[in-house]
N, C-alpha and C positions, 0 to 999 in steps of 0.2 A: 022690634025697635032696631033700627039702624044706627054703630057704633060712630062718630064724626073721624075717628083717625083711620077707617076705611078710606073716607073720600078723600081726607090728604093723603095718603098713603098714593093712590090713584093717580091725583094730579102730580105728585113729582115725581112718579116714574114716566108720566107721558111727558113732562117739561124736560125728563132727563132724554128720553127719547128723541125731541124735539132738537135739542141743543145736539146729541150726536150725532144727528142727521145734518146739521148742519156745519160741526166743524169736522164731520167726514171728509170732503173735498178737499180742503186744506192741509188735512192730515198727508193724505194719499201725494198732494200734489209737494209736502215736504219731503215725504219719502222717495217718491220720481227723483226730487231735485238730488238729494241726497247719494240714488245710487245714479245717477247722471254723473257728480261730480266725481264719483271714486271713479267711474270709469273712465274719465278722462283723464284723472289723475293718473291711473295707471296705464293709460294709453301712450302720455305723457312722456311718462319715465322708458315705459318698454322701447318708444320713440327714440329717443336718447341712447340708449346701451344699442341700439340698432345700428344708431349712425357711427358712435363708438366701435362697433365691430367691422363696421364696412371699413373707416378711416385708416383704422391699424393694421388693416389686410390692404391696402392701396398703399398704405407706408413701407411695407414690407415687399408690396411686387408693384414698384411705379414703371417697370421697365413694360406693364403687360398696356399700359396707355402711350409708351413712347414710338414716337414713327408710325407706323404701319400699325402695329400692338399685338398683340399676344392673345387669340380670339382662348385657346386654354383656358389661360388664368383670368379671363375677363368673365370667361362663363362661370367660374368659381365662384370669383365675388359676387354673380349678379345672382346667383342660386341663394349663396347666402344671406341676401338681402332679401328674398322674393321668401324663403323658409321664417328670417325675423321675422317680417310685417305680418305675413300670413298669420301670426300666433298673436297678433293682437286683435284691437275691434278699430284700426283704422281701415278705410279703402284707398286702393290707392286712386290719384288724383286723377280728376277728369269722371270719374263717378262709374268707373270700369270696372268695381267691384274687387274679386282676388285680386290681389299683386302677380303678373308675369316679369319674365325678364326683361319686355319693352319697357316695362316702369320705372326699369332702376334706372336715379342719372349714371352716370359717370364723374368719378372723381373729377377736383380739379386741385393744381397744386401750386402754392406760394410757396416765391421765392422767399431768400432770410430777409430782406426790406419789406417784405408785406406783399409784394404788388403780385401780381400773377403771371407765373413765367410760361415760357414755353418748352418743350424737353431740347435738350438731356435734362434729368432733373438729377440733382446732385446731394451730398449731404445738408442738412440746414435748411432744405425746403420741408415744405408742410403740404398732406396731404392733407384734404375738405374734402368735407360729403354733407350735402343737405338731403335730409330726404324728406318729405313732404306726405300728409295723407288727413282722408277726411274723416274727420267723425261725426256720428248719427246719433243724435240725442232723441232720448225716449220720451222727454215731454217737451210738449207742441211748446207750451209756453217759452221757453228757455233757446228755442229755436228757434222762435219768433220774436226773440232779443236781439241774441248773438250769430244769428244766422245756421239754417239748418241745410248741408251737413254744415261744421266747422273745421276749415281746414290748421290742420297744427300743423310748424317746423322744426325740426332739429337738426342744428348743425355740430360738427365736431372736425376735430384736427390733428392729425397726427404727426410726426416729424418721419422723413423720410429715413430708412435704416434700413433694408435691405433689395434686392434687386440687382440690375445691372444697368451699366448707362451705354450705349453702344458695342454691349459686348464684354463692358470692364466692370469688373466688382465697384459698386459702392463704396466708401470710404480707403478704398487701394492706395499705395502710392501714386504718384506721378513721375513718369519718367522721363530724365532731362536727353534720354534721345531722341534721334530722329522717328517720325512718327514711323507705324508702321504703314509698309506698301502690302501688304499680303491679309490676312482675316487675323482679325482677333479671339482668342479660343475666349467662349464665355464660360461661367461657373455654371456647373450643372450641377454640383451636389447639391442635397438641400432642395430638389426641384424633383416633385415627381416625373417619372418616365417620359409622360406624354410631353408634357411642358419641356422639358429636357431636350425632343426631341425639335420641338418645334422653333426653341433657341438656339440650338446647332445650326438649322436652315435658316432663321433669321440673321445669323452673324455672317452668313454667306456664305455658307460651306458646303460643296460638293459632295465631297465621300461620305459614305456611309458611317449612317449610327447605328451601332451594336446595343441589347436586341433591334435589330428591326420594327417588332412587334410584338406584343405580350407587355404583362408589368407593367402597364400603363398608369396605374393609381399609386405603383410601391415609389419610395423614395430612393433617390440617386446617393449611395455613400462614397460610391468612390469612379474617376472618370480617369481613363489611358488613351491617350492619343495618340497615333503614328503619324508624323513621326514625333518623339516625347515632348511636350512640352505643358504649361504648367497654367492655368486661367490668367488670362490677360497679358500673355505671351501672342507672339506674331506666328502661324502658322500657312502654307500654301491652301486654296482654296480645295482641294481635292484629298487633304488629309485625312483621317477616320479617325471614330471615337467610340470606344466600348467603355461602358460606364454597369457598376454593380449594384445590386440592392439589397432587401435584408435576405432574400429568397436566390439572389442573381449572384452569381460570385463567375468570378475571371480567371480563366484558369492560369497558371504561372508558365512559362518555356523553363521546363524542366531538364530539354534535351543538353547536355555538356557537364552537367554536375553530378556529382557522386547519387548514388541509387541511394544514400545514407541521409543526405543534404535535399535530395531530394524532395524527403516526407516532410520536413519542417518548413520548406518553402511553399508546399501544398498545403499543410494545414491553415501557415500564417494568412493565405490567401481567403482563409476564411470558409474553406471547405470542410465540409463533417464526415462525407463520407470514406470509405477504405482505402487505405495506398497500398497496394502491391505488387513487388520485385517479382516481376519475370523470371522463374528459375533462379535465384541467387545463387552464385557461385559462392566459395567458401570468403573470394577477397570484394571490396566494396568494390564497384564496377561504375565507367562512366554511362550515365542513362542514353544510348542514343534514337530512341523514340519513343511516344508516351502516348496510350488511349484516346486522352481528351486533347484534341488542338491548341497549344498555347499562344493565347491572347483574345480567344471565344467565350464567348458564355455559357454557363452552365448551373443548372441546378446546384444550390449549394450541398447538397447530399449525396451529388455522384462521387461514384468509383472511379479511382486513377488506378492503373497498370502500366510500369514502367518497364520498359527493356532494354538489354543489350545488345 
């Protein structure tokens, strides 16, 4: 004999069958939508801190877009941007897949009224950066709404605060003399090497920049020009400039000072390595020449030997 709650038994496990066979599809296709939107959500946002970081680095060096421009520091930014995007799931535009550096725009920057100037760009302007990229949604449906890829923008704005405008610091005085007729020394501290270098030759200057070469990546602390003067001072075009870093120190002209006075003008310079008096006689003596060349570069770890 056959029990009756067999055959129920039976029919609603196939009716349950039935039914999650058929709100499968729906299931799946809320789940798609579901991590669809987080990824664009966070596409989104990554978007955002991207143009954020390009902006504030364009605020910081508007002088590498002014004139001619500063292909250095334009490489900087556009790695920068090209390292952001990469780390999201947009592509960049035009459907070119990775971001290269042809992708990145270039800043552009407002004047303090709004409107869009052209350089010098000065305190109170605002550096813009849009940057643009597609995304690729994983369900057809949702792409067959709102268009598949989806291109998303974000823009951002930074105020301009460091740099150089012609040469002259950013937010510098103004001076009510006559302009200058000769080059203007630009700030190199706070600029790595290379950059450094390539601002000396953009402000027009002939002589030689101390290193030559090396130290490319280390940062500029401290910069001496012959003949002396001071950033945004007027110097002849064929003037030199040695400038130091955390690794680069300048050695001091030691020759004319006490062998005593000596060591402390050497260390303050920033040097680590040994001072040593040549034969010291019993009384303090005037140094009249020293090991390392003063006003050269050198390792900050070398040894000085001073003599009489």
């Amino acid at each position: 004999m056959k029990l009756p709650w067999r055959r129920t038994t039976s029919a609603s496990r196939g009716q349950a069958m039935v039914e999650f066979a058929l709100i499968l599809p729906l299931l799946l296709l809320v789940l798609l939508l579901a991590i669809d939107f987080g990824r664009v959500f966070f596409g989104w946002v990554a978007l955002n801190n991207a143009s954020r970081i390009a902006a504030s680095e364009a605020g910081f060096h508007p002088e590498a877009w002014e004139g001619t421009g500063n292909a250095f520091l334009q490489d900087i930014y556009q790695q920068q941007v090209v390292d952001d995007m990469n780390a999201i799931n947009c592509e960049a535009p035009g459907g070119s897949g990775a971001w290269t550096k042809a992708d990145v725009p270039d800043p552009v920057f407002k004047d303090v009224a709004g409107t869009f100037s052209t350089d010098p760009y000065e305190v109170g302007d605002h550096a813009q950066v849009r940057l643009p990229c597609n995304f690729t949604f994983l369900t057809p449906l949702v792409g067959g709404i709102v268009g598949d890829p989806l291109t998303i923008v974000a823009t951002s704005e930074f105020p301009v605060k460091g740099g150089e405008i012609n040469g002259i610091p950013i937010g510098g005085s103004t001076s009510s003399t006559a302009p200058c007729s000769d080059k203007i020394v630009p700030t190199l501290v706070g600029q790595p090497v290379q950059a450094a270098r390539a601002a000396w030759t953009s402000a027009g200057f002939t002589g030689s920049f101390s290193p030559a070469s090396g130290y490319d990546l280390e940062t500029v602390t401290t910069q001496v020009t012959s003949p002396a003067s001071s950033p945004g001072g007027c110097l002849v075009a064929s003037a030199t400039v040695t400038v130091a870093t955390q690794t680069a120190c300048i050695v001091p002209q030691l020759v004319g000072l006490k062998s005593s006075a000596g060591s402390s003008t050497y260390f303050a310079a920033g040097f680590t390595g040994s001072y040593t008096i040549d034969r010291p006689p019993n009384n303090d003596y005037t140094i009249a020449s020293q090991s390392l060349v003063g006003g050269q570069v050198y390792l900050c770890n070398s040894n000085m030997t001073v003599y009489k």
